[in-house]
Structures are given as structure tokens and as C-alpha cells.
N, C-alpha and C positions, 0 to 999 in steps of 0.2 A: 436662624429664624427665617422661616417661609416669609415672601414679603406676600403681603395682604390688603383688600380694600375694601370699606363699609358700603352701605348705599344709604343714601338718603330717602327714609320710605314712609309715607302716608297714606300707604293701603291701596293707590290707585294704582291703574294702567301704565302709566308713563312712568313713574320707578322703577315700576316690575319688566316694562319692557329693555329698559335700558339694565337693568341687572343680569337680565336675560339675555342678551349681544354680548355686557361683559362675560359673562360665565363661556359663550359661546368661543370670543376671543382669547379664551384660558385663561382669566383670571380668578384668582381666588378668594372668594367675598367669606367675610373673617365674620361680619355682624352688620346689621339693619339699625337704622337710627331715628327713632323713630319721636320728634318732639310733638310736646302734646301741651295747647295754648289752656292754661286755665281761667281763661277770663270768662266769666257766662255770659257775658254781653256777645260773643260772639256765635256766627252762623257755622253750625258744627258740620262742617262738611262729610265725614267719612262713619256714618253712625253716632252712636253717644257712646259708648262701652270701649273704653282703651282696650279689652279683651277679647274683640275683635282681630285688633292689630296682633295681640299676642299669640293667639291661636294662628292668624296667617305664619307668624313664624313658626310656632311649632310644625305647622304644616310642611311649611321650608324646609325644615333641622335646620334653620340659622337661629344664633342667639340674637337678641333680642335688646338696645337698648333702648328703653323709652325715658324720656326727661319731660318734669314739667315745667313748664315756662310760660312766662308770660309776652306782649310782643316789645316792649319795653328791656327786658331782658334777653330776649331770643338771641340776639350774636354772643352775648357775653356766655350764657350757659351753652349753643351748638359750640363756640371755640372748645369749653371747656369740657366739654364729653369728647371731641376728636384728639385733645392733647391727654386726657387718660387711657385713648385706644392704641396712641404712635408707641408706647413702650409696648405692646404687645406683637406690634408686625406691623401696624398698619401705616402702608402707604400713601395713598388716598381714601376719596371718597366719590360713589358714583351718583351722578345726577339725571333728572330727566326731564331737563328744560328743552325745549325746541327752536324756540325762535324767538323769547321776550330779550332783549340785549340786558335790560336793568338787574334781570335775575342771574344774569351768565356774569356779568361787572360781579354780582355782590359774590359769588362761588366763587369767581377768582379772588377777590381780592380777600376775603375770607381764609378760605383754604393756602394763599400766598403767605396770610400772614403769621398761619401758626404752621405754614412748612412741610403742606400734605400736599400730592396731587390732585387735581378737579378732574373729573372726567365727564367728558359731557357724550355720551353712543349717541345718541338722538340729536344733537346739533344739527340746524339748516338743513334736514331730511322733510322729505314732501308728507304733511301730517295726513291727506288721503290714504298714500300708502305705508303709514306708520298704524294707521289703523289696520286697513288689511292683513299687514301683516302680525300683527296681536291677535288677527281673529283669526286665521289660518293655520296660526302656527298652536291652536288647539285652550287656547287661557278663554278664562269663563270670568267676566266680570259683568259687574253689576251698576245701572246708576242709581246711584244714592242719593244725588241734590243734582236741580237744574234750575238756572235762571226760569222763572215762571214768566216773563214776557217774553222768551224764543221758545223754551220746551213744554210743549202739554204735557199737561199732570200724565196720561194715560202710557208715559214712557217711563216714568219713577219706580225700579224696581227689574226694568225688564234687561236682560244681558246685550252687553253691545253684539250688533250682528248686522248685517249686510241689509234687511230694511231698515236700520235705525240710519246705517249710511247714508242710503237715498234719502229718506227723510230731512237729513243733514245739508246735504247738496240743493233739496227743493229750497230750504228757509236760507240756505245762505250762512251758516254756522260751519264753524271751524271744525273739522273731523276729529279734532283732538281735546277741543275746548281748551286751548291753550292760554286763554284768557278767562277762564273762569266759568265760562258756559254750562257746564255740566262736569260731574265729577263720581270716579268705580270705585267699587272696591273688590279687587281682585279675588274670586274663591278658588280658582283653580287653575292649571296650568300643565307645561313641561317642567317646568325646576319644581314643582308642588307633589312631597309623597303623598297627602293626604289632602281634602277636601272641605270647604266650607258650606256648610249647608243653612240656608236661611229658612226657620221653621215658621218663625211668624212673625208678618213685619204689617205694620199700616201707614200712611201716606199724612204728613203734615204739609206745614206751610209757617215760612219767618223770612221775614224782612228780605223779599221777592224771591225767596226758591221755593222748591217745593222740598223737599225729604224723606227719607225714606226710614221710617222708625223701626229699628230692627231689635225686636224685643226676644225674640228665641231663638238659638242657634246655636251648629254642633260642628265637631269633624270629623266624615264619615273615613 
């Protein structure tokens, strides 16, 4: 049996970039895992439509697991979907933390306790040029939610690109939004055979972000 590694993916940027170096470094990613919080009290960052997420995979040819959970549960059900993957190959799991310590503590000690590898591409890299190079290397993402006291609404929607950069640098925000700042969702790419196309979407607002309501959409 091929050994193999999942990725931990929520549709954005920094999953997909760091799945992207692994694939680069030869590894071989088995399935996407993708948890999906059902409490409605919370601020949906990545569209409303889990079929979103599932169409990015099809787009991939990765399979696809999605769990729902709540955040109360969340350790107990992410263990429990990695310990149903290790009898099929899987080694670890890829991550796309950058620089929070609290979140890289909880992947290891997570990942430590049910016996899989953590992998972390993006650890302690400069998030200026973690951005550049996602937008360089040809991926088309989108921002979906932004803090409304740092991002004007008139960015909600638009693909990351080289003025959204500068714009970044002037207010003093994190290139990555590593803290929450803003948040993509990936349509296209190098590892992507197919494309997300967003047909028709409109711009909300919940408990300080803005959103980006993505009510039609296909893969061309």
C-alpha cells in the first residue's frame, strides 16, 4: 500500500497552497477533509453551500471527505475521520498554518495522538511572499468574508491580485490574513483540472464581516 496524506481543506488559499508544495515535494494526497461546523450561530466564512467545497474537489479529482460538526465536538469527530483514513494509506495530514503557535500545538498534539504525521509547507515563511507566490504560480481565488473595520466592502468578491497586495501593505493587514482578516475560496489553479465559475453572487454583512453570498455557480 502506497503511503499517502490528506489535507485539511476549507476552500481557501493557504490549504490549497500548502497541498500544492506537498504535491510539488512528491507527495501523494489520498483525500481532502473537509469539516463543516453546523451551528447557525456562526459567521460562515467560505460561502453557505458545502457543494462548493465538493465541486473544488471534483475539480481536483481528489475524493472528498466532508464531516459535520460541531465546535464542541470538533476534535472528537476530526480524530475520528483520520483514524477511518490510516487503514487505507494514510500517513498524515497537510496543514496550512503559518505562524499562529496555538494552531500548530493543537495539529501536533492532535495528529501525535491518533499516530498520523502533521505536516505543516507553510510554517514560519514570509506571508508577503506566500501570497506572491499563490498568485504567480497561476491559482484564481476569491475573497468571500473580510473583517468590515480593516476591508471595504468594494473588495468582497474580487480575486486576490497584486493591488489587493498593496492595498494590504497601505492599511497594515497581514498578507495572509492569518488571523482572520479576510478569507478565499479557491476556483482555480495548477493542481485544478476544471474551474469554478461564480455566476451570481451579492454582498451581505454579519457580526463585522462582510460576505460574499454565492447563490449560482458551475465548473466550466
Amino acid at each position: 500500500m502506497i503511503d499517502s496524506y490528506t489535507v485539511s481543506w476549507s476552500g481557501g488559499k493557504d490549504g490549497c497552497l500548502a497541498m500544492y508544495e506537498a504535491q510539488r515535494g512528491g507527495l501523494n494526497i489520498s483525500h481532502l477533509v473537509n469539516m463543516v461546523n453546523t451551528e447557525p450561530d456562526r459567521v460562515r466564512l467560505h460561502g453557505k453551500d458545502t457543494k462548493l467545497i465538493q465541486l473544488q474537489a471534483e475539480a481536483l479529482g481528489i475524493p472528498l471527505v466532508q464531516v459535520e460538526t460541531t465546535w464542541k465536538g470538533y476534535e472528537q469527530d476530526f480524530k475520528s475521520t483520520l483514524l477511518k483514513l490510516k487503514p487505507l494509506g494514510v500517513k498524515g495530514m497537510i496543514f496550512g498554518d503559518i505562524y499562529l503557535q496555538e494552531h500548530l500545538d493543537w495539529v501536533n498534539r492532535v495528529c501525535g495522538e491518533i499516530g498520523i504525521e502533521a505536516l505543516e509547507p507553510l510554517w514560519g515563511k514570509n506571508t508577503e511572499e506566500l501570497f506572491f507566490s499563490f498568485v504567480y504560480a497561476g491559482f484564481e481565488a476569491s475573497i468571500v468574508s473580510a473583517k468590515s473595520e480593516l476591508i471595504e466592502r468594494e473588495w468582497i468578491g474580487k480575486n486576490l491580485s497584486k493591488p489587493f497586495a498593496e492595498y494590504m501593505r497601505q492599511k497594515g493587514i497581514d498578507f495572509c490574513g492569518e488571523k482572520g482578516e479576510y478569507h478565499t475560496l479557491v476556483k482555480g489553479g495548477p493542481p485544478f483540472r476544471r474551474r469554478l465559475v461564480f455566476e451570481e453572487t451579492g454582498i451581505g454583512a454579519q457580526d463585522g464581516y462582510w460576505l460574499l453570498d454565492i447563490n449560482k455557480y458551475r465548473l466550466e
